[in-house]
C-alpha positions as CSV (number, residue, x, y, z in Angstrom):
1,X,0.0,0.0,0.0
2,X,1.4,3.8,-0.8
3,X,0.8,6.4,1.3
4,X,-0.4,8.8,-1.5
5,X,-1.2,8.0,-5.0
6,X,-1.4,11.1,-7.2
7,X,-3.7,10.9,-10.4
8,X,-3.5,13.3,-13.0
9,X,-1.9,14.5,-16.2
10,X,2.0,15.2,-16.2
11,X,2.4,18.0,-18.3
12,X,5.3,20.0,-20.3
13,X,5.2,23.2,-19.0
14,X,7.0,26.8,-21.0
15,X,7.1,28.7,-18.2
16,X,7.7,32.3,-19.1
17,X,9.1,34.8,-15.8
18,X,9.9,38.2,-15.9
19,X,13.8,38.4,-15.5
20,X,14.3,36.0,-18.3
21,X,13.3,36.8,-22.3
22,X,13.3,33.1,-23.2
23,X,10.8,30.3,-21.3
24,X,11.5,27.5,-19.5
25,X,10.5,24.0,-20.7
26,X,10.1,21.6,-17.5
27,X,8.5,18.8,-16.1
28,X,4.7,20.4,-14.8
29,X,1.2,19.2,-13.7
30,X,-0.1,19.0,-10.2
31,X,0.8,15.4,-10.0
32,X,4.5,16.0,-10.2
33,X,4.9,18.8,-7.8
34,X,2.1,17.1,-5.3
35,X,4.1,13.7,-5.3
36,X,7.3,15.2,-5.2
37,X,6.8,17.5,-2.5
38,X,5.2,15.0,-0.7
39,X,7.9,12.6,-1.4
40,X,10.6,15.5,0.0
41,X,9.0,14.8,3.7
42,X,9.4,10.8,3.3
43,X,6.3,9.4,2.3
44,X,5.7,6.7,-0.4
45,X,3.8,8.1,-3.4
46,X,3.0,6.8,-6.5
47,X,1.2,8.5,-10.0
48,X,-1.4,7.5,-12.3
49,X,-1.0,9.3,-15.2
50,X,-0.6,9.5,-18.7
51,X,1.6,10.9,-21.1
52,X,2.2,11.0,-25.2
53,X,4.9,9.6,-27.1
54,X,6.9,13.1,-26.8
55,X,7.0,12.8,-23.0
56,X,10.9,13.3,-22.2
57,X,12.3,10.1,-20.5
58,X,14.5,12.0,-18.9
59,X,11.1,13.5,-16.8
60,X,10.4,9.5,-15.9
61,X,13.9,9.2,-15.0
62,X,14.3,12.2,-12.3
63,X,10.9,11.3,-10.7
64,X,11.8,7.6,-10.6
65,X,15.1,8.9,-9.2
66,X,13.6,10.7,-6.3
67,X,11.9,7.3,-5.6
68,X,8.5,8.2,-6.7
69,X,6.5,5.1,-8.4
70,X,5.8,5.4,-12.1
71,X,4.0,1.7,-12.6
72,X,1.0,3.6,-13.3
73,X,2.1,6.2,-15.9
74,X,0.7,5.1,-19.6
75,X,2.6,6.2,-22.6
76,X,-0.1,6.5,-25.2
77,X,1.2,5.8,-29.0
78,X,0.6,8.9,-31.6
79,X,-0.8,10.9,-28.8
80,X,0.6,14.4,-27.2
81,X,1.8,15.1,-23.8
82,X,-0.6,17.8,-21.7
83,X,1.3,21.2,-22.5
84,X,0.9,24.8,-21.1
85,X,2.0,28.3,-21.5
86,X,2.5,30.3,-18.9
87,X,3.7,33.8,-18.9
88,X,4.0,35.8,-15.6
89,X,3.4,39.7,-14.8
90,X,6.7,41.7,-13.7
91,X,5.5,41.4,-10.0
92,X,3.9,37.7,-10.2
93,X,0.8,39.1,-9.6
94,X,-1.0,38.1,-12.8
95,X,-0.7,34.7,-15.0
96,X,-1.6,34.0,-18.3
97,X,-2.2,30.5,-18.9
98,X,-2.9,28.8,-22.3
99,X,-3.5,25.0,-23.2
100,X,-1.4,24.2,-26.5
101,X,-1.9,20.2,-26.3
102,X,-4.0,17.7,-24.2
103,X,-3.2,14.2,-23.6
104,X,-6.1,11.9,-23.7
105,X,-7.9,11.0,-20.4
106,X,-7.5,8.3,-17.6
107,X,-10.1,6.0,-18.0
108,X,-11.0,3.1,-15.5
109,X,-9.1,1.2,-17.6
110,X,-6.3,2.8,-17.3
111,X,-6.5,2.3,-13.4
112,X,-4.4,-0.7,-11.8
113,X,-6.1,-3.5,-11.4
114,X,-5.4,-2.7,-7.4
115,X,-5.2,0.6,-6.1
116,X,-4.6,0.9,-2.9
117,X,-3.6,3.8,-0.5
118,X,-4.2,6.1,2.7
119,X,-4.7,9.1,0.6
120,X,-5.3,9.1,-3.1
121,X,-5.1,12.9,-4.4
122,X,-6.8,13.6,-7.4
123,X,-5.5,16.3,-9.5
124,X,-6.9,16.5,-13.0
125,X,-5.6,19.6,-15.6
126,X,-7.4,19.5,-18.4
127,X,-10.5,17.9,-17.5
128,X,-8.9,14.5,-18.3
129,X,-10.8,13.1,-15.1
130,X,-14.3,12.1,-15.0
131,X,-16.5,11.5,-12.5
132,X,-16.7,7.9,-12.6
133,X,-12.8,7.6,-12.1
134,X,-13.2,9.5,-9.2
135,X,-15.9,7.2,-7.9
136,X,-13.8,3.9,-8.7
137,X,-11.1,5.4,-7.1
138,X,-12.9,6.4,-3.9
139,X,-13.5,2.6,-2.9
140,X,-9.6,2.2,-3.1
141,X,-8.4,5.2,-0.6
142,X,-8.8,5.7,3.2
143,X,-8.9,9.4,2.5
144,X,-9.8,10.9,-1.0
145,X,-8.4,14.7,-1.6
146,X,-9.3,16.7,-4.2
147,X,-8.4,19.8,-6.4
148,X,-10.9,20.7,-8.9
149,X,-9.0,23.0,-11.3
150,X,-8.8,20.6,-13.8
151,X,-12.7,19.9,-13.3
152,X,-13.6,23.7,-14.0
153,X,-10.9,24.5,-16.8
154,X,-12.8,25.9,-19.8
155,X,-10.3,26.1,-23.1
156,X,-10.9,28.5,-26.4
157,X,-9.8,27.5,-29.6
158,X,-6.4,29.2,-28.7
159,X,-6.1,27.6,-25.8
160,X,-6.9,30.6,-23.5
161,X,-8.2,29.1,-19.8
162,X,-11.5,30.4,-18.1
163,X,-13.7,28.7,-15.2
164,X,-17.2,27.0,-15.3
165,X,-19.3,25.8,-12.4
166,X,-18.7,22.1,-11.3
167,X,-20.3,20.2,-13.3
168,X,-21.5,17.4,-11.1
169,X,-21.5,18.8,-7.5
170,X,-22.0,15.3,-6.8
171,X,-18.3,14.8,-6.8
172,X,-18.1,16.6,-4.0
173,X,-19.8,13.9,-1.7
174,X,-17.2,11.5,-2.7
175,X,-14.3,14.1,-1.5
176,X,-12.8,14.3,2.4
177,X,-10.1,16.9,1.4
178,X,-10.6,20.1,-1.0
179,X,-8.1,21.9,-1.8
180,X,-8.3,25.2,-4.6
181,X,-7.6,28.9,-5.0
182,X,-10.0,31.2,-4.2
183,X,-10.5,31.7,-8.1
184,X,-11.5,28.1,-8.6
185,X,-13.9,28.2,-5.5
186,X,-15.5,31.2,-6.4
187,X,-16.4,29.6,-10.1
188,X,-17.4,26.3,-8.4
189,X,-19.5,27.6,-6.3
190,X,-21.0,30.7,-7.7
191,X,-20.0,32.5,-4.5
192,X,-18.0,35.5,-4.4
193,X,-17.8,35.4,0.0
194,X,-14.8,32.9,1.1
195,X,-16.6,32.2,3.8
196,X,-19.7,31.2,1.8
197,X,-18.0,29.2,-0.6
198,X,-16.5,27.2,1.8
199,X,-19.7,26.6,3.6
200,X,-20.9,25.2,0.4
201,X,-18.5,22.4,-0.1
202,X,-18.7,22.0,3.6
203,X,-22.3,21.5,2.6
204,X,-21.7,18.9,0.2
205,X,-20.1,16.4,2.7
206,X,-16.6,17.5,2.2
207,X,-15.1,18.0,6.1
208,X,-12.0,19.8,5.7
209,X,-11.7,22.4,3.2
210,X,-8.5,24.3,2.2
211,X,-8.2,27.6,-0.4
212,X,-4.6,28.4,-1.2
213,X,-4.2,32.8,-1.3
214,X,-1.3,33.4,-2.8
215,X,1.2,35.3,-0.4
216,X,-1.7,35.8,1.7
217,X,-1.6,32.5,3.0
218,X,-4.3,30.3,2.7
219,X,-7.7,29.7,4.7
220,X,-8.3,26.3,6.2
221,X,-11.4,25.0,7.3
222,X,-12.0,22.1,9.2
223,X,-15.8,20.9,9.5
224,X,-16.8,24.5,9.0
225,X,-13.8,26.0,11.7
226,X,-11.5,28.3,9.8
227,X,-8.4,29.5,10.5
228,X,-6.1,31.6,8.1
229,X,-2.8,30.3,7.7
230,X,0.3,32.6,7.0
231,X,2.5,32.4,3.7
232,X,5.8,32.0,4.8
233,X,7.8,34.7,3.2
234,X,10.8,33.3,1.5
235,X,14.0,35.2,0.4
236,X,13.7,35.0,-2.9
237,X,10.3,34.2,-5.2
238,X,11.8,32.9,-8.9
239,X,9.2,30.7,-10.3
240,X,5.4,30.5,-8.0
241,X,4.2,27.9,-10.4
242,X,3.1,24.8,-8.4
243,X,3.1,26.9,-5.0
244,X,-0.3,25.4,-3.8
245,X,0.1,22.0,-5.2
246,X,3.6,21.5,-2.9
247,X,1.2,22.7,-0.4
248,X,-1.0,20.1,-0.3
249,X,1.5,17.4,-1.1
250,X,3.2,19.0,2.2
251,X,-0.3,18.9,4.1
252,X,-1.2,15.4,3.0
253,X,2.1,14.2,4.1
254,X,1.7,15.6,7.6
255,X,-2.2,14.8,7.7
256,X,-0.9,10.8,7.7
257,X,1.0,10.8,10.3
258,X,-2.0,11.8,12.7
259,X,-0.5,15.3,13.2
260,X,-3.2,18.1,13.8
261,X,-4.8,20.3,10.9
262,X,-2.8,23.3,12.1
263,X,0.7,21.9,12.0
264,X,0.0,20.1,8.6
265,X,-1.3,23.4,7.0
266,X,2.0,25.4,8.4
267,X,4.0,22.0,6.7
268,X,2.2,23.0,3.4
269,X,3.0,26.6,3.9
270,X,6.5,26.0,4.5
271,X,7.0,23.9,1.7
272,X,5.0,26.4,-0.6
273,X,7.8,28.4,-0.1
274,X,10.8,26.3,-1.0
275,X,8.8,25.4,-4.1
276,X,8.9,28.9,-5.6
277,X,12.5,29.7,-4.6
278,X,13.6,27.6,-8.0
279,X,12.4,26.8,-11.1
280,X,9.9,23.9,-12.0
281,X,9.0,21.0,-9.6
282,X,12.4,21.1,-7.3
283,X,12.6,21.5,-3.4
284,X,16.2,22.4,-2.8
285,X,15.5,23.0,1.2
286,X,15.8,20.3,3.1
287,X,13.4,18.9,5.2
288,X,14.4,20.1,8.3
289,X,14.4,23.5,6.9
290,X,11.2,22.8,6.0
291,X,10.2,22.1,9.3
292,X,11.8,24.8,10.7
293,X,9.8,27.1,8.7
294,X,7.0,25.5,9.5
295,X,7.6,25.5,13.6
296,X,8.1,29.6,12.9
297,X,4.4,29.9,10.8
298,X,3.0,27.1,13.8
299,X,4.3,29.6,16.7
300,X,2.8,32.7,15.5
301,X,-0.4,30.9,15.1
């Protein structure tokens, strides 16, 4: 059994920041940073994903490297990886984002024949998720955490990103752990008020609920309790990209090891920060300086 299996797209990210002309091309997706920020704090994680014949195997080689399991990654024949654009403002304040391929979608087929684990973390991109995955999956995980970016994603025929309502709200029900920006809860919902948003999925069943703020922090809410949670402040910010999915790989981690919601939200904090501090999916701080900026966000609270 793994502690956390990750399911999602990888994707090939050209990451464009303001002190460079030319973009970076690196590993992306929410199930590389979650699984290898979660992997950072010693847990065993594995990813379902899949991938097209241009996939680097260089990118399977560095995650297998850092010991995170790849038996469920699918390689599909004449098919394209997941790739984005991003292009950040001169003060990181503003992204724009823009879809230029999509890898065809996980299918219960696709799905080992046994999946087991403590916490599977679903983390769909480009709507390549449906809702019967997530319901197969749920009978397979003793915790089932969610981020629905990739359920809300609306693409233009350039590839330009907007935000639809969920769908099937249904989803929700199946869910224990939400995790989103305030953006994405705010088109989910239909609610403008934090509060009310999160009382909403809160409503649907889900009992702890967490919206990631930037360098605000991020709000967690635990069977309708909230309590803001302090960015750490980091000494340099080069690349934000995957801030709030290191977040929740961090949280996660914590959550599993029976620590309280507090601590494991400052561990997701902490490790926000590292994650922005470099470029891509990499967490040069250790993990004791993780923890030790996680003990400083844990004191002031």
């Amino acid at each position: 059994m793994f502690d956390i299996v990750v399911i999602g797209h990888f994707s090939i990210d050209s990451i464009t920041l303001p002190s460079v002309k030319k973009p970076y091309v690196i590993l992306g997706g929410s199930a590389a940073y979650v699984s290898l920020s979660a992997k950072s704090l010693g847990v065993n994680v594995a990813v379902i994903s899949k991938v097209g014949d241009d996939f680097p195997k260089a990118y399977l080689w560095w995650l297998s490297r850092e010991g995170v399991d790849l038996s469920g990654v699918i390689r599909s024949r004449e098919a394209w990886t997941t790739k984005f654009e991003l292009k950040y403002s001169e003060d990181f304040s503003e992204r724009n984002l823009r879809l230029i391929s999509r890898a065809p979608p996980i299918t219960m087929e696709d799905l080992p024949k046994t999946v087991r684990a403590k916490a599977i973390h679903v983390a769909p991109i480009a709507n390549e998720i449906s809702y019967e995955v997530i319901e197969g999956v749920r009978r397979s995980a003793e915790i089932l955490s969610l981020d629905p970016q990739g359920l809300i994603r609306v693409f233009d025929d350039n590839g330009n990103v907007s935000y639809r309502a969920l769908e099937k709200m249904e989803t929700l029900s199946l869910v224990d752990i939400y995790k989103s920006t305030y953006e994405e809860i705010k088109a989910l919902t239909g609610e403008v008020n934090l509060k009310n948003a999160i009382r909403i999925i809160h409503d649907h069943g889900v009992k702890t609920v967490i919206v990631t703020l930037g360098n605000k922090g991020a709000a967690l809410s635990v069977e309708g309790a909230i309590c803001n949670i302090p960015a750490y402040k980091p000494p340099k910010v080069v690349d934000p990209t995957g801030a709030g999915d290191a977040f929740i790989g961090g949280f996660l981690a914590e959550y599993l090891r029976g620590s309280d919601m507090l601590w494991c939200a400052c561990v997701g904090s902490a490790i926000a920060s590292t994650a922005v501090e470099s470029i891509g999916p990499t967490f040069s701080s250790s993990k004791s300086e993780i923890y030790q900026r996680a003990r400083t966000l844990y004191e002031e609270e």
